[in-house]
C-alpha distance (Angstrom), angle and dihedral (degrees) to the residues before:
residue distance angle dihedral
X1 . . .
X2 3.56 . .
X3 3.61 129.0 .
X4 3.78 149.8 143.4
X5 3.89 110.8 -30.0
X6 4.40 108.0 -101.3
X7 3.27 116.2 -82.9
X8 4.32 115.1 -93.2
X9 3.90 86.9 -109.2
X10 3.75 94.1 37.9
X11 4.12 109.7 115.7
X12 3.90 110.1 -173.0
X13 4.03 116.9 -179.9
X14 3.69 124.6 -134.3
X15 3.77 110.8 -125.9
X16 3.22 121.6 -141.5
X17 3.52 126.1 -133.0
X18 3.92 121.2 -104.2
X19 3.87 132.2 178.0
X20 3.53 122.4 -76.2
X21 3.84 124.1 -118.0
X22 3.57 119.3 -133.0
X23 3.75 102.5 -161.6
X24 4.36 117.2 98.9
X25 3.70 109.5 -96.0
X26 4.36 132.3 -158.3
X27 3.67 107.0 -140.3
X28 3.88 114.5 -109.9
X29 4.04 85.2 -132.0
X30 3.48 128.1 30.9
X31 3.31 120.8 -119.6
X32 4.17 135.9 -149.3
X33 3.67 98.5 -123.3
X34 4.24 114.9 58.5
X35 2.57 102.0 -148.7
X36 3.96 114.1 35.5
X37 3.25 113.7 -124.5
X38 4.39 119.8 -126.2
X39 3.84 102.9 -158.2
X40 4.07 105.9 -156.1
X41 3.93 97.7 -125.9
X42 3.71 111.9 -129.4
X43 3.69 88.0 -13.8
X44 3.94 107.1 -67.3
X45 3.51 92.5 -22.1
X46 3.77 101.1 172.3
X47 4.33 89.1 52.0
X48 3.34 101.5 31.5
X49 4.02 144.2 37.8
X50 3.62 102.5 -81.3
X51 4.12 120.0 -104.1
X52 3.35 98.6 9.0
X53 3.87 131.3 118.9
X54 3.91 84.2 -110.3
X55 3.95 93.6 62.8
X56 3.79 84.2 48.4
X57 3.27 104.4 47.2
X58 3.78 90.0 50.7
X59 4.04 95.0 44.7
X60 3.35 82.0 55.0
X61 3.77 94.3 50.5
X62 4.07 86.6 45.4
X63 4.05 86.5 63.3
X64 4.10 92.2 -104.8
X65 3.74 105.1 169.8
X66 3.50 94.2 -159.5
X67 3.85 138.3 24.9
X68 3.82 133.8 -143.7
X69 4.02 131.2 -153.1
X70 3.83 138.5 144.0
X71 3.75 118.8 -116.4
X72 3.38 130.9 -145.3
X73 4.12 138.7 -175.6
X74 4.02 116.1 -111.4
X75 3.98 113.7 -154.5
X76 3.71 87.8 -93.2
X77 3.34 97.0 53.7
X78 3.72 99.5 -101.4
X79 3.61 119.5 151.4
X80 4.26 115.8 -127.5
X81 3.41 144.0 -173.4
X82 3.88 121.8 -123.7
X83 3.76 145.4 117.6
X84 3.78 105.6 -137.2
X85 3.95 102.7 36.3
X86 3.83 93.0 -142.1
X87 3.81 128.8 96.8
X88 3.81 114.9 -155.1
X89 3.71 120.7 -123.4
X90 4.04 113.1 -172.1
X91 3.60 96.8 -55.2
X92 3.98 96.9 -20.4
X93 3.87 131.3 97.6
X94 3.84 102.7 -142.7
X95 4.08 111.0 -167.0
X96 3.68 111.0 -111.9
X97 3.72 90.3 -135.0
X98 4.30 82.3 63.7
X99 3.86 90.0 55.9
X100 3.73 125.9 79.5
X101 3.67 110.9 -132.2
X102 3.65 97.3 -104.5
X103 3.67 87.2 59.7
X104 3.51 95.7 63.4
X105 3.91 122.7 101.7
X106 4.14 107.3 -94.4
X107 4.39 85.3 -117.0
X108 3.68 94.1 72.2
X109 3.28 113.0 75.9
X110 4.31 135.6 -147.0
X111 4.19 111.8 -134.1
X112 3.47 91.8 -125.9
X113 4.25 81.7 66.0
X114 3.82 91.8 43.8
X115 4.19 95.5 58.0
X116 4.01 88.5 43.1
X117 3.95 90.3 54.1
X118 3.89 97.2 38.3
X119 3.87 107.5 15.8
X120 3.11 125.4 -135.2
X121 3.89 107.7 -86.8
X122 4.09 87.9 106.9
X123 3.61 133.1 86.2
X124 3.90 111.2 -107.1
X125 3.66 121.3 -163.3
X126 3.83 122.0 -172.1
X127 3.52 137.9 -160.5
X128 3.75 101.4 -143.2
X129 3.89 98.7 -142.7
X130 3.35 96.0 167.6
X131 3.83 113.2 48.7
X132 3.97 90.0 -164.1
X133 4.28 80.6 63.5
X134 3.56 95.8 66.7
X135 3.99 101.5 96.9
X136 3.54 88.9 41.2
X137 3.84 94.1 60.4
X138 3.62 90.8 43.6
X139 4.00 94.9 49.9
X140 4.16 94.3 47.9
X141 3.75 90.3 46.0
X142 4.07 92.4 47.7
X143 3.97 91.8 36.5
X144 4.21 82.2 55.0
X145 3.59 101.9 59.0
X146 3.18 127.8 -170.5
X147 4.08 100.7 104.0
X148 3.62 82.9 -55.3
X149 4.02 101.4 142.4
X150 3.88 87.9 34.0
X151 3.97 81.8 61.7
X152 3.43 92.1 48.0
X153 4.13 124.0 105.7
X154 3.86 112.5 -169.3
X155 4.10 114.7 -156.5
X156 3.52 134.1 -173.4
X157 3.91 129.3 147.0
X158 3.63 97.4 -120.4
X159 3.81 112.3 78.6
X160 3.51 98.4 -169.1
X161 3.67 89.0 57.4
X162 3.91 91.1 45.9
X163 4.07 90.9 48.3
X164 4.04 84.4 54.9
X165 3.73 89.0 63.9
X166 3.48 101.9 57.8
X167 3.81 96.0 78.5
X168 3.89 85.9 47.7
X169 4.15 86.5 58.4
X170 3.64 138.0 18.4
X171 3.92 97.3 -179.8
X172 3.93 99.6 55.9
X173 3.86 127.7 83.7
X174 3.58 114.5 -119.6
X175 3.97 119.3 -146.0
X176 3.46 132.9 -172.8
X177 3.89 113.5 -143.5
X178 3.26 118.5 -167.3
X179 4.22 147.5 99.3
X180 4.01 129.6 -81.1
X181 4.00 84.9 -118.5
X182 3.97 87.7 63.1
X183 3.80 88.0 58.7
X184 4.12 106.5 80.3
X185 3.81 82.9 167.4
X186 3.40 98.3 60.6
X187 3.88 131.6 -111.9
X188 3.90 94.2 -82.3
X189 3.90 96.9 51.3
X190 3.84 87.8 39.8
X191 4.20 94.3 51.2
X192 4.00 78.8 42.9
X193 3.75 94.6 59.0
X194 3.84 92.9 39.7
X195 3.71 88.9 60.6
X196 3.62 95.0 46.3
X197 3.93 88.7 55.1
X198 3.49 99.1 50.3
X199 3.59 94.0 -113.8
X200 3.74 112.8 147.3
X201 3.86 114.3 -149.6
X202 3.36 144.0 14.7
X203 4.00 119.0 -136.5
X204 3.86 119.3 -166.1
X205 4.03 127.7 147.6
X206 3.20 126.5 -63.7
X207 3.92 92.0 -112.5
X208 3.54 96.9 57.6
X209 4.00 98.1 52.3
X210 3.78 114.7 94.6
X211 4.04 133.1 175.2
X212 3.75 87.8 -106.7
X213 3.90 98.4 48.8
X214 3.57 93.5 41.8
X215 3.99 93.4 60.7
X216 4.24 88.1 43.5
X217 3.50 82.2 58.9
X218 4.05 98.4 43.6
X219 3.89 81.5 52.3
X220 3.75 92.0 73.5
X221 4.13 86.1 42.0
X222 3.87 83.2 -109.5
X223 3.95 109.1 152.5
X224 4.05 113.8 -128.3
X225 3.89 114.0 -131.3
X226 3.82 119.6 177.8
X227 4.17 118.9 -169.8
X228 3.33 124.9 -166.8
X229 4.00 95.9 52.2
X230 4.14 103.2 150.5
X231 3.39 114.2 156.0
X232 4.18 133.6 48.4
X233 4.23 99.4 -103.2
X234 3.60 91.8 44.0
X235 3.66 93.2 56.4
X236 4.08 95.1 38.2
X237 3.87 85.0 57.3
X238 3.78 96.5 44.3
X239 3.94 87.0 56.1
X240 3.50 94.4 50.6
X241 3.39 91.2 46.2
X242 3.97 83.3 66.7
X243 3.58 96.5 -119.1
X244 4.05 118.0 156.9
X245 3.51 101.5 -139.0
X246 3.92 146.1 13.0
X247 3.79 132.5 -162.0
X248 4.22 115.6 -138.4
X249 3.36 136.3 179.4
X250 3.82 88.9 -161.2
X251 3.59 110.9 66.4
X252 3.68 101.0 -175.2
X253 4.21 88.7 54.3
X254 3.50 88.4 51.6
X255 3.87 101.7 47.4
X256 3.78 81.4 48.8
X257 3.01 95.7 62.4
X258 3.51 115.5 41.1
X259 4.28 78.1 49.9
X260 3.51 78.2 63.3
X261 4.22 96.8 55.9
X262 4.18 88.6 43.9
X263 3.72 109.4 15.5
């Protein structure tokens, strides 16, 4: 996932990783989603090249139940797949959004290409890089079928944006991506407003998520995502914090884990 930079004041902790029990586990908190869900980040980012059908396929292989990418607009208003949003020319960066699609290197794939080679049976979330991509995502995933859009969480850092989608799509989760330093209102007025918008989740690092937070948020029936989850403990204690989702680069940790919650 990739989002605003921290806020100046913002102080996030490195965990450290710890050994993994084996044994089934209740969550301390409940969460809204049961089960969890373990988006593959980037595909299976840690086994494979990242964003590419490759990383999917494999996540998919892994037992991911849900996928993650960043989309982006080509010139011809093709939707893509790819972290950075720049394709290098020589010693030039050329926007993606300049570049038909046919221009584009053959790694990076369109999501119209992604549902044909895994289907759409799996929960896709999206970082919405490009704004402009928006009715793009929404048409591929609703011209795919299946439950497609209903599978589909939408994420951006700026709420108000997000909120402004809602009327464009009923089908779609909506998530708001951000940090607890880009919330001046506080957490409980901000999981307040979410809910009043008819955005659907609320996605912050896994650092900043505790049991505590997580059921303020559930209050508002906001779901609780947490990226960034790479190692065993971290995701054990995310899941009994209650949250409903985590982001890993390492698919096998993460299937492990949630295994763990519902063997």
């Amino acid at each position: 996932m990739t989002r605003s930079s921290p806020p100046p004041m913002l102080n996030i902790e490195r965990s450290v990783p710890g050994p993994l029990c084996h044994t089934a586990r209740v969550p301390r908190l409940p969460s809204l989603r049961r089960p969890p869900i373990g988006f593959a980040h980037r595909g299976a980012r840690a086994h494979a090249p990242e964003n590419t059908l490759e990383a999917f396929r494999l996540a998919v292989r892994l037992g991911a139940p849900g996928l993650e990418s960043d989309a982006w607009l080509t010139a011809d208003g093709v939707a893509v797949l790819d972290h950075d949003g720049v394709v290098r020319r020589g010693l030039r960066k050329v926007p993606i959004r300049d570049l038909a699609r046919a221009e584009l290197p053959s790694h990076i794939p369109s999501l119209e290409e992604l549902y044909a080679e895994v289907g759409t049976e799996l929960e896709l979330s999206l970082d919405v890089k490009d704004a402009d991509a928006f009715d793009a995502v929404v048409s591929v995933a609703r011209a795919a079928g299946g439950g497609a859009l209903e599978r589909l969480w939408l994420c951006h850092p700026d709420w108000e944006l997000v909120a402004s989608w809602r009327p464009r799509c009923d089908g779609a989760r909506l998530v708001d991506s951000t940090y607890l330093g880009y919330m001046p209102e506080g957490a409980e007025q901000r999981a307040a407003a979410l809910a009043r918008s008819g955005i659907d989740a609320l996605n912050l690092h896994h650092t900043e998520w505790s049991g505590g937070l997580a059921a303020l948020v559930h209050r508002f029936g906001v779901h609780c995502l947490a990226w960034d989850a790479q190692h065993g403990r971290i995701l054990d204690d995310l899941l009994d914090m209650g949250l409903d989702g985590v982001y890993s680069d390492h698919v096998d940790r993460m299937v492990a884990a949630l295994h763990r919650l519902d063997p």
